[in-house]
N, CA, C and O atoms as a MOPAC input file, in Angstrom:
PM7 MOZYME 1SCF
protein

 N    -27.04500 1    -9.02900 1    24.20500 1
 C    -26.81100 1    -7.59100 1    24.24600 1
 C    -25.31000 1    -7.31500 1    24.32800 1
 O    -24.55200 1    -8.09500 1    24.90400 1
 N    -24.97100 1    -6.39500 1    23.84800 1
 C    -23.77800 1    -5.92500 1    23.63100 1
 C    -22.96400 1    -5.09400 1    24.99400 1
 O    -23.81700 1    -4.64900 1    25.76200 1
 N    -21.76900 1    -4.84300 1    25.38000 1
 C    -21.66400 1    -4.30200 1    26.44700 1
 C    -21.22600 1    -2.72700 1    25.87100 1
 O    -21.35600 1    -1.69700 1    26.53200 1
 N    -20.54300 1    -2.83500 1    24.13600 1
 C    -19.95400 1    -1.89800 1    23.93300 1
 C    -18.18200 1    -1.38200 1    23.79700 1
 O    -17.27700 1    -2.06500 1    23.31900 1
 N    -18.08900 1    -0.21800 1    24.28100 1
 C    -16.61700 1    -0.37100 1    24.36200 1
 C    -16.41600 1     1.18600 1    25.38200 1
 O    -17.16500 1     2.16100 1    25.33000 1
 N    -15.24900 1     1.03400 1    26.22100 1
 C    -15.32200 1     2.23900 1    27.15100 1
 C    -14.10400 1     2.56300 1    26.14900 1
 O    -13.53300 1     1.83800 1    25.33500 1
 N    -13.86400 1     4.21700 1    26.57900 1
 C    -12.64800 1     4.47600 1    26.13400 1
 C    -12.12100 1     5.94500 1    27.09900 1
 O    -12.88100 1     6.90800 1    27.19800 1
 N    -10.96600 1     5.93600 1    27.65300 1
 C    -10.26100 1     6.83100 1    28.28600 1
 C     -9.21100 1     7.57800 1    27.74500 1
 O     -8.52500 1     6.84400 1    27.03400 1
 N     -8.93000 1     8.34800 1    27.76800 1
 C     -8.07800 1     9.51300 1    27.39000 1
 C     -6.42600 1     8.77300 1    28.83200 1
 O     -6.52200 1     8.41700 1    30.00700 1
 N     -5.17200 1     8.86100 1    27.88100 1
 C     -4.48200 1     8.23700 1    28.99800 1
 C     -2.99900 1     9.48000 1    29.02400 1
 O     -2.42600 1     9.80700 1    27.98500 1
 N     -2.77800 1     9.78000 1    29.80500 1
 C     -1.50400 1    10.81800 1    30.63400 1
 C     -0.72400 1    10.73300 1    29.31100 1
 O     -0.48800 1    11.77300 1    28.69600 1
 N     -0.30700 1     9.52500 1    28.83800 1
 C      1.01100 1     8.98400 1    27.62500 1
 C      0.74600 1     9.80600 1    26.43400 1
 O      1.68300 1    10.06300 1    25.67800 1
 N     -0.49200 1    10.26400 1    26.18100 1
 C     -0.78700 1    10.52600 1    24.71200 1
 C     -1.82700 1     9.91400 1    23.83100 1
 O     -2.35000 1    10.35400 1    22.80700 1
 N     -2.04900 1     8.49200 1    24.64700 1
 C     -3.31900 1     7.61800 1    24.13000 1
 C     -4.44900 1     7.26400 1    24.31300 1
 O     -4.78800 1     7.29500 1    25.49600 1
 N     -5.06100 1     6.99100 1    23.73100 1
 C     -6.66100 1     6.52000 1    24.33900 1
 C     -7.12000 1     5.03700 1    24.54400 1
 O     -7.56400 1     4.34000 1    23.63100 1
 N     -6.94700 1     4.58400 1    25.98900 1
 C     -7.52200 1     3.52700 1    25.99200 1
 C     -8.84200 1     2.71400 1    25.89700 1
 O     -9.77700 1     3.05000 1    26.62300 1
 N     -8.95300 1     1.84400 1    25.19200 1
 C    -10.04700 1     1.77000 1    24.30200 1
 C    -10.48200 1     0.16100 1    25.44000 1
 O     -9.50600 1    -0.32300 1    26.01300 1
 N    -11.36800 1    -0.28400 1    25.59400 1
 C    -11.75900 1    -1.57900 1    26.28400 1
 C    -13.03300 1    -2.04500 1    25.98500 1
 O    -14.02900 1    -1.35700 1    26.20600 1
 N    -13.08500 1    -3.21000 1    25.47600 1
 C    -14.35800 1    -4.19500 1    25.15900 1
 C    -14.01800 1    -5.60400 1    26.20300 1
 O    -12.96700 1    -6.06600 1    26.64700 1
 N    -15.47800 1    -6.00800 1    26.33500 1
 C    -15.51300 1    -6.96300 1    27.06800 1
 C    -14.46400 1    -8.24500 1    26.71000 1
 O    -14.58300 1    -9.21900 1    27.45300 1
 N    -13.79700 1    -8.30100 1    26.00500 1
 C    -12.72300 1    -9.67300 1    25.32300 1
 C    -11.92900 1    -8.95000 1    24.92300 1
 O    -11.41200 1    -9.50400 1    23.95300 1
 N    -11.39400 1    -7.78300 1    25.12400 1
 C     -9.91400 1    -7.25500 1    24.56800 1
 C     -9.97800 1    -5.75300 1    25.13700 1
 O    -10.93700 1    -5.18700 1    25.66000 1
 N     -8.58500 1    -5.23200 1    24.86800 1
 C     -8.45200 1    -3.84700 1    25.00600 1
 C     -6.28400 1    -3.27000 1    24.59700 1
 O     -5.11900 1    -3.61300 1    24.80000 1
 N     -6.92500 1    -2.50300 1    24.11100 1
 C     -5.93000 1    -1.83100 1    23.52600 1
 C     -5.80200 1     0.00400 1    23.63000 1
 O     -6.70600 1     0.77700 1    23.94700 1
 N     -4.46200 1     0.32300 1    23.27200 1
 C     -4.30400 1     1.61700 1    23.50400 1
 C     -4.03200 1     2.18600 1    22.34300 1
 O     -3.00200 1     1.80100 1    21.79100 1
 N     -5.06200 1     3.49600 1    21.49300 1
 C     -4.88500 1     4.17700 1    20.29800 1
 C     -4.60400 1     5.51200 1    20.47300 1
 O     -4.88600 1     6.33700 1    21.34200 1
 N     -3.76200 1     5.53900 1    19.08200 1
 C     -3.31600 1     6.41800 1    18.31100 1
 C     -3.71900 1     6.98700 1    17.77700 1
 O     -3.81200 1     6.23100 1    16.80900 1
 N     -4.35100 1     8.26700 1    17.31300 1
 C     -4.44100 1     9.16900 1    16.18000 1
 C     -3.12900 1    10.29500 1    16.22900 1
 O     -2.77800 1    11.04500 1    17.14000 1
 N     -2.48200 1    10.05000 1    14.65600 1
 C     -1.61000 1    11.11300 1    14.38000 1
 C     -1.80900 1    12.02400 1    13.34200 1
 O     -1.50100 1    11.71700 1    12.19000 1
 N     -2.49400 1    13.57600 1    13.73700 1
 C     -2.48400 1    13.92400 1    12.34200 1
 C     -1.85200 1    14.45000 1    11.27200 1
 O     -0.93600 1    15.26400 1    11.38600 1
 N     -2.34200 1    13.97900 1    10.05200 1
 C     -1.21300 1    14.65300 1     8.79300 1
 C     -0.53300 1    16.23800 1     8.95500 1
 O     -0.83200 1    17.14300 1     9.73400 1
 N      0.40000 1    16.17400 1     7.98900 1
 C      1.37500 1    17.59000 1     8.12600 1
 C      0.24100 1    18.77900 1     8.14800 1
 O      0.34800 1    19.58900 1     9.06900 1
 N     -0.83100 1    18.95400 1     7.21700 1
 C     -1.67000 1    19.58300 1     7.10700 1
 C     -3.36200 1    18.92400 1     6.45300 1
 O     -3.52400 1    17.72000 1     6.65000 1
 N     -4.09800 1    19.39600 1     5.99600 1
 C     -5.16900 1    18.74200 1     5.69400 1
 C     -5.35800 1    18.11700 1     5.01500 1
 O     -6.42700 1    17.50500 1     5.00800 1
 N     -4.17700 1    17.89900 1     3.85100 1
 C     -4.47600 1    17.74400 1     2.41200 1
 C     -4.48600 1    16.28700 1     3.03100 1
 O     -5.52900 1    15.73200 1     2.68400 1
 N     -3.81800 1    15.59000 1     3.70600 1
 C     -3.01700 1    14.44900 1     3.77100 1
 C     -3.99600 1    13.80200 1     4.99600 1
 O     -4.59700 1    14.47100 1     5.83600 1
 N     -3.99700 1    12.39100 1     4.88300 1
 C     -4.78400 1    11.52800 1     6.23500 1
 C     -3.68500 1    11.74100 1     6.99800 1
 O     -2.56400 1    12.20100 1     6.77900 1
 N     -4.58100 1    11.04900 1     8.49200 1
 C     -3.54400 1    10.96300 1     9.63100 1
 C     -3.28600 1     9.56300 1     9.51500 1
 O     -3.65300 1     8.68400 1     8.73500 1
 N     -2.52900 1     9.61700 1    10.54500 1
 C     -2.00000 1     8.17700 1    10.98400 1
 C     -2.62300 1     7.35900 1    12.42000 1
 O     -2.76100 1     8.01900 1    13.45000 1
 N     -2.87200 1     6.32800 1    12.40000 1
 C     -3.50400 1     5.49000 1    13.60300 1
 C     -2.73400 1     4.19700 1    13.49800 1
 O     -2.34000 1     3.45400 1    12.59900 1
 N     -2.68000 1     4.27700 1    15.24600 1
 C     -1.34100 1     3.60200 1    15.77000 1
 C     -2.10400 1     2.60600 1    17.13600 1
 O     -2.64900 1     3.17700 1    18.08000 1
 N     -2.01400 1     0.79200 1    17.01900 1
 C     -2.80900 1     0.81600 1    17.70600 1
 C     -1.78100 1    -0.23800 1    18.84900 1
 O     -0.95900 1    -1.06300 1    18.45100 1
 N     -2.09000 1     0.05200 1    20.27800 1
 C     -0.83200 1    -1.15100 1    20.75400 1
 C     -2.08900 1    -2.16900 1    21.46500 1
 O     -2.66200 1    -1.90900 1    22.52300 1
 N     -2.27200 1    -3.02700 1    20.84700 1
 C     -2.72600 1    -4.39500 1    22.00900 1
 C     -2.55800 1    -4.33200 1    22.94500 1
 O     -1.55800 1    -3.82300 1    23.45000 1
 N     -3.84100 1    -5.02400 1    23.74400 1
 C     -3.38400 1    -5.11500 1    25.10200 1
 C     -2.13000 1    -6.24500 1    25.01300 1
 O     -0.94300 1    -5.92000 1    24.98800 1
 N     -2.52700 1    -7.35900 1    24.98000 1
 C     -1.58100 1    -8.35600 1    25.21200 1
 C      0.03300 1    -8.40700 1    24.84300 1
 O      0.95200 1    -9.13900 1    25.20900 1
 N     -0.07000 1    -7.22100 1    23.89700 1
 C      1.39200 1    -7.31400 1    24.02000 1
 C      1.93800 1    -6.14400 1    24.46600 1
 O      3.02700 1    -5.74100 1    24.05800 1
 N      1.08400 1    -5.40300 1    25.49400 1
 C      2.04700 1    -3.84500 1    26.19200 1
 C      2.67400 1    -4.56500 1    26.75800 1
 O      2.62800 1    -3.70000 1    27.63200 1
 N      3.39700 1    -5.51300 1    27.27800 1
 C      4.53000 1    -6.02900 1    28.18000 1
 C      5.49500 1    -6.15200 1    26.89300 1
 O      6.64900 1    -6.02600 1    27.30100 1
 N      5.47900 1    -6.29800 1    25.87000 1
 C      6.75300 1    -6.16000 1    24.68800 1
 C      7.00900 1    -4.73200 1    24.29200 1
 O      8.08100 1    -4.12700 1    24.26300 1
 N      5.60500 1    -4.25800 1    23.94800 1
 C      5.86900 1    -2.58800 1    24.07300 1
 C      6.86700 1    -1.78200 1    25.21700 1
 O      7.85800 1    -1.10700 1    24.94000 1
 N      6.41000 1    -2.00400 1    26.34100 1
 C      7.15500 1    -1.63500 1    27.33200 1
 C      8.48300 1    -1.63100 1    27.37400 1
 O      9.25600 1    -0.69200 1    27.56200 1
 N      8.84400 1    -3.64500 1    27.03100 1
 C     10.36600 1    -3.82000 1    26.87500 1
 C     11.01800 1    -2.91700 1    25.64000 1
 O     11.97100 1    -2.15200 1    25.79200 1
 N     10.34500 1    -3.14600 1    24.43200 1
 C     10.47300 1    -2.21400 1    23.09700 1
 C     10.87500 1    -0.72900 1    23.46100 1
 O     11.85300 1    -0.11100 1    23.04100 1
 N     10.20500 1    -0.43100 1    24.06300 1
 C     10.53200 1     1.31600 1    24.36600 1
 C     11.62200 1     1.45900 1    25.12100 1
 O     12.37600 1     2.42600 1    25.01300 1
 N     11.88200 1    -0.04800 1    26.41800 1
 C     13.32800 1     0.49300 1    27.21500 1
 C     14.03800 1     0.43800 1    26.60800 1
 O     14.66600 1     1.49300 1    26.52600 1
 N     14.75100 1    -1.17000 1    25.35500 1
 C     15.60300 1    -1.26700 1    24.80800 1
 C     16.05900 1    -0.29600 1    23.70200 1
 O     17.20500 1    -0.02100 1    23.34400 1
 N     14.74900 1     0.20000 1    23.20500 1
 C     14.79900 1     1.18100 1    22.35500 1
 C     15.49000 1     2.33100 1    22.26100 1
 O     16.24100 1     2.77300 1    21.39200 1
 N     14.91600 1     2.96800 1    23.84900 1
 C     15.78400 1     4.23200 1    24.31800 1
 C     17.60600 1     3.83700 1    24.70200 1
 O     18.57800 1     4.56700 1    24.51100 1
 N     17.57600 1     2.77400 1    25.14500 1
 C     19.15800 1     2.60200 1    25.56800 1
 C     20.29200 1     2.45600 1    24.18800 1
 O     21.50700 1     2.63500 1    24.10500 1
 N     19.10900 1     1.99200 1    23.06800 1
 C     19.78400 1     2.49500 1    21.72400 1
 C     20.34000 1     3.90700 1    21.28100 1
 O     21.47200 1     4.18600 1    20.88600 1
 N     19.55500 1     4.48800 1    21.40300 1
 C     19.14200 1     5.98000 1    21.37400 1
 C     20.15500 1     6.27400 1    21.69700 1
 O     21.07000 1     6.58700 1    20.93500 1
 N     20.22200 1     6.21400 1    23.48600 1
 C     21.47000 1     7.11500 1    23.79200 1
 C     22.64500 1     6.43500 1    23.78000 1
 O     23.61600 1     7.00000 1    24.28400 1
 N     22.77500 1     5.36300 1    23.32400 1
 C     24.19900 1     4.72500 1    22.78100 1
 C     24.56900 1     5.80900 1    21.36900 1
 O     25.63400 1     6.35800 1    21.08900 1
 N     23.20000 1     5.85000 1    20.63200 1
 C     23.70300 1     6.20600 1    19.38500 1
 C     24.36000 1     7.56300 1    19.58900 1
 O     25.52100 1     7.95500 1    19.47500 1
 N     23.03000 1     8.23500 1    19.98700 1
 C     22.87200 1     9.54300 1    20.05800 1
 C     24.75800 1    10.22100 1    20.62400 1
 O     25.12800 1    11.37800 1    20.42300 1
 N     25.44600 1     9.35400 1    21.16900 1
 C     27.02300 1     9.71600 1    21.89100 1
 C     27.86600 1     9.54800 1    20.06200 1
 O     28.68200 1    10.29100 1    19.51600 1
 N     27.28800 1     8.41700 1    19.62900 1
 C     28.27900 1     7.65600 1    18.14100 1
 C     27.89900 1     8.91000 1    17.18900 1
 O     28.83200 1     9.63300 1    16.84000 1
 N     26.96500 1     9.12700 1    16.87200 1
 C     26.48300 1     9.66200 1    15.47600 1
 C     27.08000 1    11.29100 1    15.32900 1
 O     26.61500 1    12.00800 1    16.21500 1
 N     27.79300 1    11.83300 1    14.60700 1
 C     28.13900 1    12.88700 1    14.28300 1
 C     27.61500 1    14.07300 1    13.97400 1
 O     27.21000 1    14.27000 1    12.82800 1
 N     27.52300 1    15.26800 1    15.16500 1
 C     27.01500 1    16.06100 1    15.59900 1
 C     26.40900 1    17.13700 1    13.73400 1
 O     27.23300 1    17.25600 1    12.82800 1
 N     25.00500 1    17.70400 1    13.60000 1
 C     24.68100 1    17.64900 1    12.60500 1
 C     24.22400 1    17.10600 1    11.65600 1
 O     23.61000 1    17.76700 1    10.81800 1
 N     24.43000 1    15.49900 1    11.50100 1
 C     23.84300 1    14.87800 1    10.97800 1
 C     22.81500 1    14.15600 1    11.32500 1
 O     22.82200 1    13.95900 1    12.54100 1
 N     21.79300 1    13.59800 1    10.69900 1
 C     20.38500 1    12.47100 1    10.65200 1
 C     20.35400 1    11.42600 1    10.18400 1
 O     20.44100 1    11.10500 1     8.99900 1
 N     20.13400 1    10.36100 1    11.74700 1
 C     20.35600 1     9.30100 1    11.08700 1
 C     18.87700 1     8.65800 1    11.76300 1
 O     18.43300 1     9.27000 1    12.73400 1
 N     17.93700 1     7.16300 1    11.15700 1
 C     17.20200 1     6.59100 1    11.80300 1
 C     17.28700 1     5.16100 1    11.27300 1
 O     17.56000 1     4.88600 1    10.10500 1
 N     17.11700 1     4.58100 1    11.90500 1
 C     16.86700 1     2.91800 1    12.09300 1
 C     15.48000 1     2.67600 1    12.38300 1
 O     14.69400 1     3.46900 1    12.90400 1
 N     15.22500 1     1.32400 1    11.93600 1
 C     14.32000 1     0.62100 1    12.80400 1
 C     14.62500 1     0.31100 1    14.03200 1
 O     15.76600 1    -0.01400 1    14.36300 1
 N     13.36500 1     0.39900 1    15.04900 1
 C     13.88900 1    -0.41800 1    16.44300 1
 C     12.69600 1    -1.25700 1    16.65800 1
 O     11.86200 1    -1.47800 1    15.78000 1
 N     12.63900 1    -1.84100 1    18.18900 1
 C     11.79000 1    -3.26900 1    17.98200 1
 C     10.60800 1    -3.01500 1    18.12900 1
 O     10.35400 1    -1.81100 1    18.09400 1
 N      9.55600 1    -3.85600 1    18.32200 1
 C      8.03100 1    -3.53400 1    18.07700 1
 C      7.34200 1    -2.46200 1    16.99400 1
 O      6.27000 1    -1.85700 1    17.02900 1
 N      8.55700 1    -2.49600 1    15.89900 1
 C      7.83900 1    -1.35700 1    14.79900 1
 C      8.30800 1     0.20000 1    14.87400 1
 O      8.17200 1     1.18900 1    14.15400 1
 N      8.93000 1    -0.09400 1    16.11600 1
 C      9.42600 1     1.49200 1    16.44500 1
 C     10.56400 1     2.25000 1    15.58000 1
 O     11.46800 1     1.62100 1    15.03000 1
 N     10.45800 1     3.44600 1    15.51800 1
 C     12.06400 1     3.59300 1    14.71100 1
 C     12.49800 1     4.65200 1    15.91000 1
 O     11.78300 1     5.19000 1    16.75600 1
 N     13.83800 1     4.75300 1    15.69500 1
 C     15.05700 1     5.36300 1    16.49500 1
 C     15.25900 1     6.33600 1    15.64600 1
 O     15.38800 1     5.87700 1    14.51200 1
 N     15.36800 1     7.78000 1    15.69900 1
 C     15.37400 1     8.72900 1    15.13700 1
 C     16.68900 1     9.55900 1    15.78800 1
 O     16.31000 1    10.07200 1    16.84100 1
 N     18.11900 1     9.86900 1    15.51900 1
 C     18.67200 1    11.13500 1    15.57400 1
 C     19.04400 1    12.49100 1    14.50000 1
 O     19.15500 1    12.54600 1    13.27600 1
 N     19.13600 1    13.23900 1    15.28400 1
 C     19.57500 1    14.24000 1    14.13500 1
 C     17.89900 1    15.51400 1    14.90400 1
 O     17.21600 1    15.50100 1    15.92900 1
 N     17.96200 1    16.37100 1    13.66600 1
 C     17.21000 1    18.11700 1    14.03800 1
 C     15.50900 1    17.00600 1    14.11100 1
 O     14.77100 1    16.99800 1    15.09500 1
 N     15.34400 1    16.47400 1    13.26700 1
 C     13.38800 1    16.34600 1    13.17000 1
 C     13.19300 1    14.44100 1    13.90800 1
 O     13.59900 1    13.33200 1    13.56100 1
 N     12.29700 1    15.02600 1    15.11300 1
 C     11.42500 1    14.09100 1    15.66200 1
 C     12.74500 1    13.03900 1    16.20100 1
 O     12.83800 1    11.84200 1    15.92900 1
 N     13.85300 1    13.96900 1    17.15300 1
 C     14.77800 1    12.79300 1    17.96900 1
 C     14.41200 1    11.97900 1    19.13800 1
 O     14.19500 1    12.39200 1    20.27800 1
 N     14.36900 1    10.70000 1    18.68200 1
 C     14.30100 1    10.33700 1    19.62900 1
 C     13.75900 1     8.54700 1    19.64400 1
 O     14.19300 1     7.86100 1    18.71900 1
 N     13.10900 1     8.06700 1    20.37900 1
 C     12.30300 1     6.87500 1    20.39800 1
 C     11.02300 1     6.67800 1    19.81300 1
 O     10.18400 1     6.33000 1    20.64400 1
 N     10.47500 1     6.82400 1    18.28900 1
 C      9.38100 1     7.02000 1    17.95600 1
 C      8.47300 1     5.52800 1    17.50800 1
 O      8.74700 1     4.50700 1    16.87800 1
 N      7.18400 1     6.10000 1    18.27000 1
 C      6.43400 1     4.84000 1    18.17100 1
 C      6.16600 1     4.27800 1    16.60900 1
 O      5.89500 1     3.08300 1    16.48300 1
 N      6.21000 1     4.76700 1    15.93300 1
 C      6.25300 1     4.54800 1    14.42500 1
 C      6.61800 1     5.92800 1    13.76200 1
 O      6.45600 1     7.12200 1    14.01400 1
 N      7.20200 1     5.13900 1    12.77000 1
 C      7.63600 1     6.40000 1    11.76800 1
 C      8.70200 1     7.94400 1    12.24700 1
 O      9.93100 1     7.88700 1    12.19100 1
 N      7.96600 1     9.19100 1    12.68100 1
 C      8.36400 1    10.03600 1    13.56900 1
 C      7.36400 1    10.34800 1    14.24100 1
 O      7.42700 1    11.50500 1    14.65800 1
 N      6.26100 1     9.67400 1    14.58400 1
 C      5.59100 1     9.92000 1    15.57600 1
 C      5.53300 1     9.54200 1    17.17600 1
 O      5.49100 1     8.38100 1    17.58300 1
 N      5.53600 1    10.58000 1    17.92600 1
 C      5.34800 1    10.46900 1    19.19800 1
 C      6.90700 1    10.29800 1    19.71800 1
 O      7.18100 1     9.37700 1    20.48700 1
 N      7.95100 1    11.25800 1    19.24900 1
 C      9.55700 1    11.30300 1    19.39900 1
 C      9.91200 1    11.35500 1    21.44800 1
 O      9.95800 1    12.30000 1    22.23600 1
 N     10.04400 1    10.23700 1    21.58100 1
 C     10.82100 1    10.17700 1    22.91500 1
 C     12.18700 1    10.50900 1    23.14000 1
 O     13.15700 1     9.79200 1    22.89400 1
 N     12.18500 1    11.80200 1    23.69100 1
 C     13.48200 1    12.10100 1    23.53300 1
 C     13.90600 1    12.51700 1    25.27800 1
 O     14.98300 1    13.02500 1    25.59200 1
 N     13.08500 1    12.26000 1    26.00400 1
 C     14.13700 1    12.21400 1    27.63200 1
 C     13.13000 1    11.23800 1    28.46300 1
 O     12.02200 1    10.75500 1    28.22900 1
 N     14.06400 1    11.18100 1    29.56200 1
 C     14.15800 1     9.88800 1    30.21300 1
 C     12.75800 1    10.28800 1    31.09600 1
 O     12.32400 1     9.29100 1    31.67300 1
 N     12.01300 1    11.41900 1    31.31700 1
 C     11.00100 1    11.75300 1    31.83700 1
 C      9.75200 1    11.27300 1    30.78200 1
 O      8.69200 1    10.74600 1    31.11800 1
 N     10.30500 1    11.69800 1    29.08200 1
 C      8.99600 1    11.59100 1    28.57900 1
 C      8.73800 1     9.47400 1    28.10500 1
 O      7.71900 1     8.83800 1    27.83800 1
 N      9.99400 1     9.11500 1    28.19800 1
 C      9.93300 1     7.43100 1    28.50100 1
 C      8.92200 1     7.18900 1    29.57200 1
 O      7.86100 1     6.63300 1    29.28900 1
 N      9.24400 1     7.64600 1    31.00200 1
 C      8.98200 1     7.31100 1    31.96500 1
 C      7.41900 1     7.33800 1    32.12300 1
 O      6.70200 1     6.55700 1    32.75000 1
 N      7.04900 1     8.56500 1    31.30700 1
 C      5.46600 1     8.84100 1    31.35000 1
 C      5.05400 1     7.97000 1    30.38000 1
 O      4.14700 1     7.45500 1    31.03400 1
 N      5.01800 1     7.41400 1    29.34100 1
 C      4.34500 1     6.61000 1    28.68600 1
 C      4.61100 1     4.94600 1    28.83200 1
 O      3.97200 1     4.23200 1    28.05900 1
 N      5.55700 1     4.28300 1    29.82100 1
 C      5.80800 1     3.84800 1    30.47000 1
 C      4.81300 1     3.41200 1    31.41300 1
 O      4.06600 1     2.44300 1    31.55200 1
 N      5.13200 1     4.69200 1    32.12500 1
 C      3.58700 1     4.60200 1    33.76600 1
 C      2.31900 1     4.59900 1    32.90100 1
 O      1.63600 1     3.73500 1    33.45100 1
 N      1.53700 1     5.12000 1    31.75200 1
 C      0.76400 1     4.93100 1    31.05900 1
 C      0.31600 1     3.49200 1    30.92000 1
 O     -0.67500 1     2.96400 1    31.42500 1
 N      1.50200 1     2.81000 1    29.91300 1
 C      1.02900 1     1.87900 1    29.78000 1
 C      0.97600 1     0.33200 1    30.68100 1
 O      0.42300 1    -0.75000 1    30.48600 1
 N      1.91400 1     0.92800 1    31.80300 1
 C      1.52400 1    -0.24100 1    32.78700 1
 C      0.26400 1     0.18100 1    33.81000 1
 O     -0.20900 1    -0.59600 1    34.64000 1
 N     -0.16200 1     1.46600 1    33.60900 1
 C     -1.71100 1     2.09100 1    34.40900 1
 C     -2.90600 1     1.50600 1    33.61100 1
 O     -3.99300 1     1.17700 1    34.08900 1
 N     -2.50900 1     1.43000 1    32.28200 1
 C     -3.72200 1     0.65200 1    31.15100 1
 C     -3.69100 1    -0.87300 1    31.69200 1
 O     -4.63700 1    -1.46400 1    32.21200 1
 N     -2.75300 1    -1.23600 1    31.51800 1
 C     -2.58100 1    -2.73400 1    32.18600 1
 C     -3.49300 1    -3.24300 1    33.50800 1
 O     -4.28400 1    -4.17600 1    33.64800 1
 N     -3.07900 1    -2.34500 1    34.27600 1
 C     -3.82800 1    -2.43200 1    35.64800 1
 C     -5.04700 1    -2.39200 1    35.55700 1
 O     -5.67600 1    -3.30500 1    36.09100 1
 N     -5.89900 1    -1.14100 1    34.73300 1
 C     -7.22500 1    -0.54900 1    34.81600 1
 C     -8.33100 1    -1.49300 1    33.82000 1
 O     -9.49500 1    -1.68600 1    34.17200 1
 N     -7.65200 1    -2.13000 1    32.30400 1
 C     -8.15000 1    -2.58000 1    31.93600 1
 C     -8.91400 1    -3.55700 1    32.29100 1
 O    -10.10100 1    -3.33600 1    32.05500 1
 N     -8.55500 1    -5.12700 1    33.04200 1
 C     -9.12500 1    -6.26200 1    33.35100 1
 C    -10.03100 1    -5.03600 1    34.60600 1
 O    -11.13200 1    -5.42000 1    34.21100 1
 N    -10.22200 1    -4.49200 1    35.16300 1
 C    -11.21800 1    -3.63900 1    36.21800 1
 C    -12.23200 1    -3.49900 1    35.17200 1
 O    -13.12200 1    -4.32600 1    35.36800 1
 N    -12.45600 1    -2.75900 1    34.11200 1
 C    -13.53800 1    -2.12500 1    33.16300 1
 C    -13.88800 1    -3.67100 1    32.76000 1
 O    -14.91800 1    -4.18900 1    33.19200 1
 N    -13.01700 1    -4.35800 1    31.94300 1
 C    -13.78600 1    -5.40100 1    31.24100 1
 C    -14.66000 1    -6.64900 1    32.36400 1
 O    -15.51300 1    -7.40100 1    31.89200 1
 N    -14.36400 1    -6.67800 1    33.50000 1
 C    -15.07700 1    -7.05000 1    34.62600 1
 C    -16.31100 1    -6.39000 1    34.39000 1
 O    -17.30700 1    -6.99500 1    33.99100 1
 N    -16.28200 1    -5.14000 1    34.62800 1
 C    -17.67700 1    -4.21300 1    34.78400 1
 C    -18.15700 1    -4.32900 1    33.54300 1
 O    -19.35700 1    -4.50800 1    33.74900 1
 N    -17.99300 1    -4.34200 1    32.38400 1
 C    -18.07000 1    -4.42800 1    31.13100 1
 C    -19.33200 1    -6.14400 1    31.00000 1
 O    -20.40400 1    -6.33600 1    30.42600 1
 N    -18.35500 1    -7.09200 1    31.93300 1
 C    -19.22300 1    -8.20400 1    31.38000 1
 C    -20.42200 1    -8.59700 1    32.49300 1
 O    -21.22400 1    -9.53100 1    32.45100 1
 N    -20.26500 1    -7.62700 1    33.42500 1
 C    -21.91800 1    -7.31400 1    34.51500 1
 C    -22.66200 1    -6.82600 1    33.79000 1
 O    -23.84100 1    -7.03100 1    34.07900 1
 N    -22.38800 1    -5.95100 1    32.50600 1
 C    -23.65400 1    -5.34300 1    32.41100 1
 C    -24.72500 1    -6.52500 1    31.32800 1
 O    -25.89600 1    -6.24000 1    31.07700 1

């Protein structure tokens, strides 16, 4: 018998998803308007401890850049774990892919941050209960 899969709604923006042998935190982003699919964004469990690091180093890019780059203009890079670094008017900031999910202060880091080290914690709890049933 199957145990299934739980899934929680998480503070960060994501939904943590948990099966008895894995768990991960998803993404849905939707398109500009209807015409267009969305986007789905998925982080492993096993590697939110690179995510985590990914997002600090990420942001300390950011605001290195964000001082360099010349007021008015748009600029973006890649950053690590897939992320891109976005300055300039659209989506500044630390984005988990592409321009989605733009981290742009040290509060909205901090919350997806505590997110994903709260998934960390909660997960091995569910997949315990997960393999009682």
């Amino acid at each position: 018998m199957s145990a299934g899969t739980y899934e929680e709604p998480l503070p960060c923006g994501g939904k943590l998803k948990v099966t008895k042998t894995s768990w991960e935190i998803s993404y849905y982003f939707s398109g500009p308007d209807m015409r267009y699919n969305g986007t789905f964004v998925t982080v492993p469990g096993a590697s939110i401890e690179k995510y985590i690091s990914a997002f600090a180093e990420n942001w300390a890019e950011f605001e290195q850049l964000k001082e360099s780059i010349p007021k008015g203009g748009d600029f973006s890079k890649p950053g690590k774990q897939g992320m891109t670094i976005r300055i300039g008017n659209f989506a500044q900031g630390v984005c988990i892919q592409s321009y989605h999910m733009p981290i742009s202060s040290a509060q909205e880091l901090e919350k997806v941050i505590g997110g994903y080290r709260y998934a960390a914690q909660r997960a091995p709890k569910i997949q315990e209960f997960l393999g009682s049933l």
